[in-house]
PARO-327146 format. One record per residue: x, y, z of N, C-alpha, C in turn; residue in three letters. Coordinates in steps of 0.1 Angstrom, whole numbers, plus 5000, padded with zeros to 4 digits. Layout:
<recs>
XYZXYZXYZALA;...
</recs>
This chain:
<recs>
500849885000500050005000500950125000UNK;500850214989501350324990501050455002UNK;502050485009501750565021501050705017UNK;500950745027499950885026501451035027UNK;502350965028503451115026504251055013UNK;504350915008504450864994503751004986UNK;502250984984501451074980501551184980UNK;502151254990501951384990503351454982UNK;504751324982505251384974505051394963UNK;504451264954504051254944503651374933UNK;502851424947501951524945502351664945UNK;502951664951503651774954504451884941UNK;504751874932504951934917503752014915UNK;502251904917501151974915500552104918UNK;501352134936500852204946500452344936UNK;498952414939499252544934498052494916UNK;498452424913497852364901496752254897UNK;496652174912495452054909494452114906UNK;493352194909492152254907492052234888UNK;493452314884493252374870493752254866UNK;494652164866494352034855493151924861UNK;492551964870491351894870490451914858UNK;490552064860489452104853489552134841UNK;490652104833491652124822491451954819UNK;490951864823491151704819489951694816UNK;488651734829487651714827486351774817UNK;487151924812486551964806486651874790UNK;487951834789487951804775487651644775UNK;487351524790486451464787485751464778UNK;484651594790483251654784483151664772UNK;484051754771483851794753483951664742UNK;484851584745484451464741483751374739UNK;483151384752481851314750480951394743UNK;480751524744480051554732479851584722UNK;481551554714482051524702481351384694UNK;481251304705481451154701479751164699UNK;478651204701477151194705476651254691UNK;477551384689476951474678477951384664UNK;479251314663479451254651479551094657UNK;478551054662479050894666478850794651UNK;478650844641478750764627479950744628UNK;481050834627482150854624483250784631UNK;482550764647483650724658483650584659UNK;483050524652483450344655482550284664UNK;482250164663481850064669481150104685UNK;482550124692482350134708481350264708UNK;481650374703481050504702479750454700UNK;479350394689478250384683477350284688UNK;478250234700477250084708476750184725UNK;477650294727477050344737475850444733UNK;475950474723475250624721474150524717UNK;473950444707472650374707471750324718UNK;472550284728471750254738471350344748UNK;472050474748471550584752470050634746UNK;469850654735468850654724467950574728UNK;468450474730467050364733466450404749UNK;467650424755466850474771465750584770UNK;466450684759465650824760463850774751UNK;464350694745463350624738461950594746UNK;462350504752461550464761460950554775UNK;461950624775461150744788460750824779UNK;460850914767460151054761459750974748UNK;460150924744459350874729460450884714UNK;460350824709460850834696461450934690UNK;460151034687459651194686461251274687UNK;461351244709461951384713463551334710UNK;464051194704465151164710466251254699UNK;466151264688466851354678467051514685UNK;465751524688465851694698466851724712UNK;467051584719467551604727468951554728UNK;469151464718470051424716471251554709UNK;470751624701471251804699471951834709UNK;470751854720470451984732471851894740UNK;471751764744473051714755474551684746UNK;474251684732475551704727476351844725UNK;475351984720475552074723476252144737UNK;475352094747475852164761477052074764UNK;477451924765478851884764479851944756UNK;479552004747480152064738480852194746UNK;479752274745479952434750480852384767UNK;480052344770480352334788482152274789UNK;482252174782483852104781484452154775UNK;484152264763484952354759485452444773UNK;484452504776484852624788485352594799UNK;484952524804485952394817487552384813UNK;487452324796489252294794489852454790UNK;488852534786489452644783490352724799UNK;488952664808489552784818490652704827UNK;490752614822491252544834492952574828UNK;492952544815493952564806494852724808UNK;493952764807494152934812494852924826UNK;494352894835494852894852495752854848UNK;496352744842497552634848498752714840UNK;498052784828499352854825499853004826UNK;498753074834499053164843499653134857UNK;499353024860499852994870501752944871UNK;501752884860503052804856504053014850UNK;503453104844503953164841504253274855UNK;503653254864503553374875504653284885UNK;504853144882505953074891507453114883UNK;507153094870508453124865509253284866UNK;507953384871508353554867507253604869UNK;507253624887506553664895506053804894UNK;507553864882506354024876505554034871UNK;504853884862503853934858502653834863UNK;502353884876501153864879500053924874UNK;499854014866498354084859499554114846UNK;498354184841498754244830499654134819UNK;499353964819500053914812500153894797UNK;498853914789498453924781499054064774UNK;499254154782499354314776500954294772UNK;501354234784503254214786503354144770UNK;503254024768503153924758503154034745UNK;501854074743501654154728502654274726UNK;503054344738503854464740505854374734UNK;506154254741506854174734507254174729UNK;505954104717506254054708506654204693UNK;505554294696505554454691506954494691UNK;507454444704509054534703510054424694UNK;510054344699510454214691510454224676UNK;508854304666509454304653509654464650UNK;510254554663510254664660511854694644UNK;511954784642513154814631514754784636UNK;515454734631516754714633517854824631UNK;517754844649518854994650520455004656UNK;520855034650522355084653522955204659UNK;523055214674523155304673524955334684UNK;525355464675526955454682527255544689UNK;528055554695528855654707528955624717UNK;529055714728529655704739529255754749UNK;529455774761528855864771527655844776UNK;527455954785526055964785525056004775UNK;525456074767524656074753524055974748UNK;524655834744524455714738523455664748UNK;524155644761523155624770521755684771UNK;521655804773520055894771519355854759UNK;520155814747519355784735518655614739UNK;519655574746519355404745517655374755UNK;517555484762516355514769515355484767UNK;515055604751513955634744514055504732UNK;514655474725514755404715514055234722UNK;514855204733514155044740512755044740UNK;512155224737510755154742510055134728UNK;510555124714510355104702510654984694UNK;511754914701512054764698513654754705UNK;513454594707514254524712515854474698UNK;515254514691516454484681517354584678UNK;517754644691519154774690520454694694UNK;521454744689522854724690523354874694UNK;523954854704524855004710526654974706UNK;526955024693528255014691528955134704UNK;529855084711530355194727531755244719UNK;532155344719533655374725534655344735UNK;535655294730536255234739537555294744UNK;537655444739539155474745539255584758UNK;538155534767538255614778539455564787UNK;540155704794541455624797541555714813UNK;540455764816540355814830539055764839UNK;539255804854538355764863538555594861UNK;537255544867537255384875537655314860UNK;537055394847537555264834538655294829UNK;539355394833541055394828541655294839UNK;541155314850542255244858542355064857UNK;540855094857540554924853541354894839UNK;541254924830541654914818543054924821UNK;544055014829545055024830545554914837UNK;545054864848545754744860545354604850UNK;544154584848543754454844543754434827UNK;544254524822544754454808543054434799UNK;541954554805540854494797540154634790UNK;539254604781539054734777538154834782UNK;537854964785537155014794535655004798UNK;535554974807533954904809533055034811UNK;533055144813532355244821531155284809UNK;531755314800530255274785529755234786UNK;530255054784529754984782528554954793UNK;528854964803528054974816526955044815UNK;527355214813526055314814525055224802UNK;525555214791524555154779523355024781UNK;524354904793523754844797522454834806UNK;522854994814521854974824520655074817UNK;520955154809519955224801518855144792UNK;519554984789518554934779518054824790UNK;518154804805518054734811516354734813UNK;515554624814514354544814514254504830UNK;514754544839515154474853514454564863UNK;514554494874514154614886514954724887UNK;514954834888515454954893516654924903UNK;516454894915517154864922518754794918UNK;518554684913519254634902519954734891UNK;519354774886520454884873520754994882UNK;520355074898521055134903522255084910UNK;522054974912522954894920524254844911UNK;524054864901525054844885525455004887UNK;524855084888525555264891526855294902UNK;526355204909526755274924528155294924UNK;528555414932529855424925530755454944UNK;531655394943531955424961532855534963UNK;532555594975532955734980534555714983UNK;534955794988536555834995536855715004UNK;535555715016535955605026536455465023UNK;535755425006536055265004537555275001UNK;538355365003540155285001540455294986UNK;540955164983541255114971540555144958UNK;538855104967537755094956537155234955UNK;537755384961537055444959536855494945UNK;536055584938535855634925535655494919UNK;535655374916534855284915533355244908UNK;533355244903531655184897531655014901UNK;530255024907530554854908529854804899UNK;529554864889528954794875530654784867UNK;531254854863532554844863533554734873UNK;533554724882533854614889533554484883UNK;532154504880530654374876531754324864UNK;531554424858532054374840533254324841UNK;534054374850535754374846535854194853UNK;535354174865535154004870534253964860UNK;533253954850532853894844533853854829UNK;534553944828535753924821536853834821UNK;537053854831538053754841537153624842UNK;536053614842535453464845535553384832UNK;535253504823534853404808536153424800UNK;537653424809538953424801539153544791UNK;538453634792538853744783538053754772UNK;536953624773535553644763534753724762UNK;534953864757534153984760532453934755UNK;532453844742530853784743530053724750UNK;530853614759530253594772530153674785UNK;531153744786530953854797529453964793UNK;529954024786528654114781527354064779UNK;527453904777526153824773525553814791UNK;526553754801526353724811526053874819UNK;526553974812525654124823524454194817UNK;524054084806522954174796521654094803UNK;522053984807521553854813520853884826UNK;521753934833521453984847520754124848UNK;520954184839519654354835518954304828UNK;518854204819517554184808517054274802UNK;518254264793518554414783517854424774UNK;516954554767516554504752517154524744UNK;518554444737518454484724520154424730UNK;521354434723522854434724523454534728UNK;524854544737526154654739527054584733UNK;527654644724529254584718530254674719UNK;531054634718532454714718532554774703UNK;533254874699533554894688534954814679UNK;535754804689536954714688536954624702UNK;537854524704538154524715539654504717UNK;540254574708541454624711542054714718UNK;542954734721543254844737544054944725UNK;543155104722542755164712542955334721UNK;543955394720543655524725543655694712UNK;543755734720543055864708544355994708UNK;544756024697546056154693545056244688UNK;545356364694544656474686545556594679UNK;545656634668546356724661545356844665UNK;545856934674545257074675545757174668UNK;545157284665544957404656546657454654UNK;547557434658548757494666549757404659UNK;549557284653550157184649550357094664UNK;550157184674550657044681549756924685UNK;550756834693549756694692549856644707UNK;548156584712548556564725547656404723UNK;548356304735547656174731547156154748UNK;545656054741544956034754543556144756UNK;542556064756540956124757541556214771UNK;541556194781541656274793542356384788UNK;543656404788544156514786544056624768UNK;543056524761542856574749541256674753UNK;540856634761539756754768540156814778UNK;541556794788541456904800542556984792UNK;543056984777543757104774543057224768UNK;541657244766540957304762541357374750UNK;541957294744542457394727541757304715UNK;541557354705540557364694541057234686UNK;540657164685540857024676541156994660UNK;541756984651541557014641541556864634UNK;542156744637542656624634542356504647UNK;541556364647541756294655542056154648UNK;543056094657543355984651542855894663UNK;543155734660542955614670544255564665UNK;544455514680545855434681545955314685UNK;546555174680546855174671545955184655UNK;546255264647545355274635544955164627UNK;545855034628545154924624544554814628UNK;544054904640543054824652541454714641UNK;541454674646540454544642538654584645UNK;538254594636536454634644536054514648UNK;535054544661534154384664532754384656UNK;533454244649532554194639531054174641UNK;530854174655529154224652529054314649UNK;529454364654529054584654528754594636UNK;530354544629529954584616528654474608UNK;528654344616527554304608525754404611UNK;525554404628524454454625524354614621UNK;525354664615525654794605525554754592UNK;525154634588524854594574523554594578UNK;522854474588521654454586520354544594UNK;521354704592520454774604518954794591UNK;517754904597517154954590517155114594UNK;517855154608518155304615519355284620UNK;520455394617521855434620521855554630UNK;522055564638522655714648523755684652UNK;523955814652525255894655525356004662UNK;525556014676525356084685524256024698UNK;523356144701524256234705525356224714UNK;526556314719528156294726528956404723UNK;529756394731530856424732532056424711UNK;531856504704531956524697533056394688UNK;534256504698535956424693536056294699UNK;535356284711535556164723534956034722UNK;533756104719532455984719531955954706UNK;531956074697531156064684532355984677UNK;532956074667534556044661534955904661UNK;535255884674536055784684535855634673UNK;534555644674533855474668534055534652UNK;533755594649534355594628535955594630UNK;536255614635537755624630538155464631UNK;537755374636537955224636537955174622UNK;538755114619538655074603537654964599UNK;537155004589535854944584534254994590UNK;533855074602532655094607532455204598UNK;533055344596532155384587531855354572UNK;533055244566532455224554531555134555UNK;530955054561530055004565528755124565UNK;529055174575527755234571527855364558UNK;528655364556528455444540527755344532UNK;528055214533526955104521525855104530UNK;525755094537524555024547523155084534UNK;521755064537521155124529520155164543UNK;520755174553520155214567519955344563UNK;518555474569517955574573519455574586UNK;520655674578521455744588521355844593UNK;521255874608521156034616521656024628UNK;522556174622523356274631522156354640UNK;522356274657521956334667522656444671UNK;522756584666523356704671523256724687UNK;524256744695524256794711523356914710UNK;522956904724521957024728522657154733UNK;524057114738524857224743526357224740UNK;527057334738528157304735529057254746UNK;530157194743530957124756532557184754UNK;532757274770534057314768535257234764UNK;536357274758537457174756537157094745UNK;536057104737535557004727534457114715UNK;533857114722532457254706532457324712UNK;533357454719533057574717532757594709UNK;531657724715531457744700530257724693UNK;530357614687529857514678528857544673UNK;528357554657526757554658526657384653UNK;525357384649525157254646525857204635UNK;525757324621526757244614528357254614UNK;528757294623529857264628530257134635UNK;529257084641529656944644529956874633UNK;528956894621529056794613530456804605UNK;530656984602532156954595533256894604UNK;533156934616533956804625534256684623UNK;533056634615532956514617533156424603UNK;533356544591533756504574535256574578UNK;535456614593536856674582538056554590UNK;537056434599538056334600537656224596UNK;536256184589535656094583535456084564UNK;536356024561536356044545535256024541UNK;534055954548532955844541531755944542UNK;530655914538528956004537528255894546UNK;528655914557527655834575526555904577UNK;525956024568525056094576523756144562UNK;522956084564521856144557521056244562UNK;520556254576519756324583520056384599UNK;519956504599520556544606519356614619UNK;518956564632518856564645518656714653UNK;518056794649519256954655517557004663UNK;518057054672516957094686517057284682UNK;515457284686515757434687514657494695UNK;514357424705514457444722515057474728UNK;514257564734515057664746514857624763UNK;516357584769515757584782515757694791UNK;514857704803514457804809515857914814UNK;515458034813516458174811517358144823UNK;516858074835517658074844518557934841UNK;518457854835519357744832519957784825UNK;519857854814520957924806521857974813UNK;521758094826522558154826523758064837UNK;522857974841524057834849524657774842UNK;524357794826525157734822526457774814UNK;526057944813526958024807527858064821UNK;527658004834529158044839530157924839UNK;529557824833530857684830530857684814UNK;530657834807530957854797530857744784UNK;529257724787528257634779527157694773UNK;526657694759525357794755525057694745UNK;523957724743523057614731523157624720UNK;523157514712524057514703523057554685UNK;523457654683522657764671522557624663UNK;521157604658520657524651521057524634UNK;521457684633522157724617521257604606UNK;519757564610519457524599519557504583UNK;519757684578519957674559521257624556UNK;522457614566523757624562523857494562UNK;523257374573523157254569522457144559UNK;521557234556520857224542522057264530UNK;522157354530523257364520524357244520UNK;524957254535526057104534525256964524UNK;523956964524523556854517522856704525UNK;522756794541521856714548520256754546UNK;519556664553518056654553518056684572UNK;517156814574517556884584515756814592UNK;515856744606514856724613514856774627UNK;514056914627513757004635512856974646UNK;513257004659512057014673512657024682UNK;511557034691512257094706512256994711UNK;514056924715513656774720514656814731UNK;514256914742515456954752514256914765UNK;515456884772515056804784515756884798UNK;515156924809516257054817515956924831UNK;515656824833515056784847516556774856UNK;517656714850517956754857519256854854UNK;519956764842520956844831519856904820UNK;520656984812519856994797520456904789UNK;519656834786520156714777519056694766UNK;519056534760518256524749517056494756UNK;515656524752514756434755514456244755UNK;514756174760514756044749513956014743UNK;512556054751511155964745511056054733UNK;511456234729511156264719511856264709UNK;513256244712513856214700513856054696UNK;513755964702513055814696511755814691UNK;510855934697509455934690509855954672UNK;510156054676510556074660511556024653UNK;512555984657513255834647512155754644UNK;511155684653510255614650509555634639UNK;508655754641508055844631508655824620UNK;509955834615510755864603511055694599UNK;511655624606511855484597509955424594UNK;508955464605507955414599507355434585UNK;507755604581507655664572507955614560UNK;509655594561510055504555509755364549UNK;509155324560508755174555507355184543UNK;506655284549505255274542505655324528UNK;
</recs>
């Protein structure tokens, strides 16, 4: 005799679930049976020896007459009723099975699912740079589809990703990070906890990111496999879309300033505050990572920007092979123009001045459509920003027109807490524009 705690382990997988495959078995009995009543010609012998003598019972109690009528009416309601029984039962067990596996979606699971699948066949985007810029874009764009690739820059050589990069032989995580947690699908808590950056008191670790920490040991776990590392922290945010490196060669930046002279190294190529005329990447016959340039073939939207001009924008075309890539690509290309100019880098600057910036170190045509804000933020953030000698950057619409771009104009400035881009309104309108496109 099987025991009574036998049983309950037995049983026990069930816990949470018996009601709904009860009523998920029994309904499609039912329905069965009144499958087999309404075609028992069809069902064979056994079918056709029960239902007959069913017939003859009804026979004998109501008459001849009623038995075709009623014979309908109890095939019909086995029908309906064992449909609805296996329907609902069917339903429970796999809301139930789906609320054990991913306890966030206890309601709203149907909406989650179609929302999905919507981002799932949203357009295939590429989008490159660095910084926080790349990051604010990666924002607005997740909530349009899951099929983005963030090509990052890689030659930051100050704060927690220089040093890491300098001691452990790996390429700077601190991009790659911010990007991460921007396209992150996860709790809050979680992508802040990927931020957190430790004060004076932690010692060793101070200035530190422990998302940077995250990446640089996930590096070290997977032997220097930047695709498994990155796969393994996109994994743990439940990212929409990819972060790649542009290279992952250990890649730093020479700049030829106005003066002829030449200073090497992102940090001190912005704390010298002189006018840029030339940027190179070192070594120059650094290697691109082969995703980046594949999904730059199979994008359907390219950006560029917005960043840090020389540092962030630049940085990723100068890698050999990414912009001729996207010179063939037959991708909708656009130049995200900065909202503000940045000392040590666009004084100055109107909008199409970034762009000659950006042909007068880029041989290739990367830019069909050009991004440019002409929003104003409030009089008193201006003038905070004109004492760290920052002013918004003249939209010079006709003159970009003339260069031979297709000029897309709005007020996409955001003051909450920097002035920065909007994200939801500058991805509204990418959206807007590749939809356009498509139709």
């Amino acid at each position: 005799m099987i025991s009574r705690y036998r049983i309950r382990r037995i049983l026990a997988p069930t816990t949470g679930i018996r009601w709904a495959i009860l009523s998920a078995f029994f309904g499609f009995v039912i329905f069965l049976v009144g499958f087999a009543v309404s075609f028992r010609a069809v069902l064979g012998p056994i079918i056709n020896d029960i239902t007959t003598r069913w017939t003859q019972g009804v026979e004998a109690s109501f008459g001849q007459d009623q038995v075709e009528k009623i014979t309908h009416v109890f095939a019909g309601a086995c029908l309906i009723f064992g449909f609805y029984l296996a329907f609902q039962g069917t339903r429970k067990l796999l809301r139930r099975l789906v609320e054990t596996l991913n306890p966030d979606l206890k309601s709203g699971m149907a909406n989650t699912f179609v929302r999905r699948q919507q981002l799932a066949q949203g357009p295939k985007i590429v989008a490159l740079g660095g910084g926080t810029g790349l990051s604010t874009l990666l924002r607005g764009l997740k909530q349009y589809s899951t099929n983005i690739t963030a090509v990052v820059t890689v030659t930051d050589d100050g704060g927690s990703s220089g040093r890491l990069a300098s001691e452990l032989g790996i390429i700077p995580p601190g991009d790659l990070r911010a990007c991460l947690v921007a396209l992150a699908d996860s709790e809050k808590v979680l992508a802040d906890l990927f931020q957190h950056r430790f004060g004076r008191e932690a010692g060793s670790l101070s200035g530190h990111s422990l998302g940077n920490l995250l990446i640089a040991g996930l590096v070290q776990r997977a032997d220097g496999d930047y695709d498994r590392a990155l796969g393994m922290a996109s994994e743990v945010l439940n990212i929409r879309g990819r972060v790649v490196p542009s290279t992952l060669d250990k890649v730093g930046l020479r700049a030829v300033l106005d003066d002829d002279s030449e200073i090497s190294g992102e940090t001190k190529i912005v704390a010298s505050g002189r006018r840029i005329r030339r940027l190179y990447v070192e070594p120059e016959d650094c290697t691109p990572y082969a995703d980046a340039i594949r999904a730059i073939e199979e994008a359907d939207l390219i950006t560029i920007g917005p960043g840090s001009v020389f540092t962030s924008v630049i940085p990723n075309l100068l890698i050999p092979g990414i912009a001729e890539a996207i010179e063939r690509s037959e991708a909708m290309k656009v130049f995200i123009c900065n909202v503000m100019t940045q000392p040590g880098e666009s004084d100055s600057f109107t909008a199409a001045e970034h762009l000659v910036a950006l042909q007068a170190n880029i041989p290739h045509r990367v830019v069909d459509y050009v991004v440019v804000n002409n929003g104003l933020p409030s009089s008193s953030t201006i003038e905070k920003y004109r004492g760290s000698n920052q002013f918004v950057v003249d939209p010079d619409v006709d003159r970009l027109r003339a260069m031979g771009f297709k000029v897309v104009l709005g007020n996409f400035v955001n003051e909450l807490d920097y002035v920065r881009h909007d994200p939801f309104k500058v991805a509204g309108r990418l959206s807007d524009m590749i939809n356009k496109r498509r139709r």
